[in-house]
N, C-alpha and C positions, 0 to 999 in steps of 0.2 A: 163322403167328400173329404172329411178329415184323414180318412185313409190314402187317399191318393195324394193331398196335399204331404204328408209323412212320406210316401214313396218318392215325389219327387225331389222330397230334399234326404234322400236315402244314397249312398254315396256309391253304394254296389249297384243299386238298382239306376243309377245313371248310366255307371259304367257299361253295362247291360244294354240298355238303351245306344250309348256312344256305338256300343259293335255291330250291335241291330241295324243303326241308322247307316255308320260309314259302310258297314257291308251291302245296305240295298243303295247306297248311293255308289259304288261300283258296280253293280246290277244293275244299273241305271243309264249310267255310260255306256257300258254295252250297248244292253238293249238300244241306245242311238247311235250304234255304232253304222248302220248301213246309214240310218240319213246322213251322217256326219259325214262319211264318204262320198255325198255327193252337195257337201253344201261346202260355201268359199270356208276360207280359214276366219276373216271376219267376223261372221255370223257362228262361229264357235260357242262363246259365253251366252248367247241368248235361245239357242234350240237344245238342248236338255232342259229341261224345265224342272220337271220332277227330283232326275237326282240335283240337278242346282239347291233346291228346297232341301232337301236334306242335308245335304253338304252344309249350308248354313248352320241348319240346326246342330249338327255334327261339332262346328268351331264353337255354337252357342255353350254345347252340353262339358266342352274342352275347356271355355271357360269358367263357368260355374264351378268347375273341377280344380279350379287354380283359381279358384275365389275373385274373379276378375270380372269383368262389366263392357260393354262396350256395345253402346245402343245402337248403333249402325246393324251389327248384326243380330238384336235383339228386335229390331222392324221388319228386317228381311227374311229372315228367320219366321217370324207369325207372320206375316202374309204372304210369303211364296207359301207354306204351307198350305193355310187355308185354301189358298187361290188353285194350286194345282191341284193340291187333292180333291177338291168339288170340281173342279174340271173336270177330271180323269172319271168321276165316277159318274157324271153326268154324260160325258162322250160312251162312257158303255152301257151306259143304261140306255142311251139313243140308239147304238150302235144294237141292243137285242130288240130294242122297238122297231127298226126299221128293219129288220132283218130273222127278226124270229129266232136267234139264237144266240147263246153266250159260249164262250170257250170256258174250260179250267184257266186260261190266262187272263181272260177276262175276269171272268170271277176273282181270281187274287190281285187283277189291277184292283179291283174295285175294294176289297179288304184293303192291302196295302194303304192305298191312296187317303180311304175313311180313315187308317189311322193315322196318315201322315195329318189333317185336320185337327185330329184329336188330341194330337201331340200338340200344336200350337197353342190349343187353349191349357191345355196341362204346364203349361211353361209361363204361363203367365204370371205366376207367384215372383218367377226370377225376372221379368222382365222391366226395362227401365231406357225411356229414348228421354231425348231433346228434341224439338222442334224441326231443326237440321236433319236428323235422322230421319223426322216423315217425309220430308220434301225431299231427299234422296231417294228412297224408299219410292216413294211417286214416279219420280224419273224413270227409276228402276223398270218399273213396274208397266208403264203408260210406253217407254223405250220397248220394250220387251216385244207390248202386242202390236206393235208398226212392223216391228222386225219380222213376228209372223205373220198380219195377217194383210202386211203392203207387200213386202219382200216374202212372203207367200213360205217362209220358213217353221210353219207350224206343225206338230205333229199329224200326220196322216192319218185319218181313219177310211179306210177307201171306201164303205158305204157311205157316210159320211160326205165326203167329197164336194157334192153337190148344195150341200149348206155352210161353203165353207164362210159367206159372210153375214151368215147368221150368227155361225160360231164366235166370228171375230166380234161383233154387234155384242152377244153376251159375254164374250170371255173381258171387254172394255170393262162391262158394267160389274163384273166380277171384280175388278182391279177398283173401281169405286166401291164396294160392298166390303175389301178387304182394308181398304183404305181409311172407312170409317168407323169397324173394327177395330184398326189401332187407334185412330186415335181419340176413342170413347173407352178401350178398353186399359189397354198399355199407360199404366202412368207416366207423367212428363217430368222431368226435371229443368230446372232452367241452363240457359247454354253457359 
């Protein structure tokens, strides 16, 4: 553990990180590039999910880099993480349950995704909110799954499909799961 704690405050090994993250978070847009063509302009900022999470992390690891702080993206940042990476590995873990098979794309969703999680908790040394920060953070968060799973804006898994408010049922309780997460994990400062 004291090794990883040294890497993360390792200045190269961010940097590393920063190119990792902002390059799969334009892998990411992509990849939603066909839903995005067929959702309103609106609903923009809340159907990528995934690269959203990392993007965050992206500005988080930009600050850390310029000795800077700023807990709005230091909540957003550890719980989109969490939150979509156990999504994503849990929709394809469902996705080879119901279906008997996995792709190579699956399979590196499911890499990918375990690490974007892992990254969250690995950042926790830097991290530091206010009170304000969780309850945006909430909004964030609680806004997001109305957006997919009322306005039906969620990512597709077409076997899938057919539980889609099951999905929304857990994906809720996931946004409570990450929610108290932060705020038992993340220390607070006063506003």
């Amino acid at each position: 553990m004291e090794t990883v704690i040294r890497l993360i405050h390792n200045r190269i090994f961010l940097i590393l990180l920063l190119v990792s993250n902002f390059l799969g978070t334009i892998y990411g847009y992509w990849w939603y590039g066909g839903q995005l063509a067929q959702t309103e302009w609106y609903f923009y900022p809340f159907v990528p999910d995934s690269p959203t999470a990392t993007f965050f992390l992206s500005i988080l690891i930009v600050l850390i880099l310029a000795g800077k702080k700023w807990g709005l993206i230091d909540a957003l940042a550890f719980t989109t993480l969490i939150k979509y990476g156990v999504w994503a590995v849990v929709m394809n873990l469902l996705t080879f349950m119901e279906t008997g098979f996995i792709s190579w794309i699956g399979l590196m969703l499911i890499a990918s995704h375990s690490i974007m999680a892992l990254q969250a908790i690995l950042f926790l040394p830097h991290l530091e909110i206010k009170m304000s920060h969780f309850y945006i953070t909430a909004v964030w968060l609680f806004h997001n799954d109305i957006i997919d799973y009322v306005y039906g804006q969620y990512p597709v898994y077409g076997s899938l499909s057919q539980y889609a408010e099951h999905i929304g049922y857990f994906t809720f309780w996931l946004s409570v799961f990450v929610l108290v997460l932060l705020h038992q994990l993340v220390p607070k400062r006063n506003n």
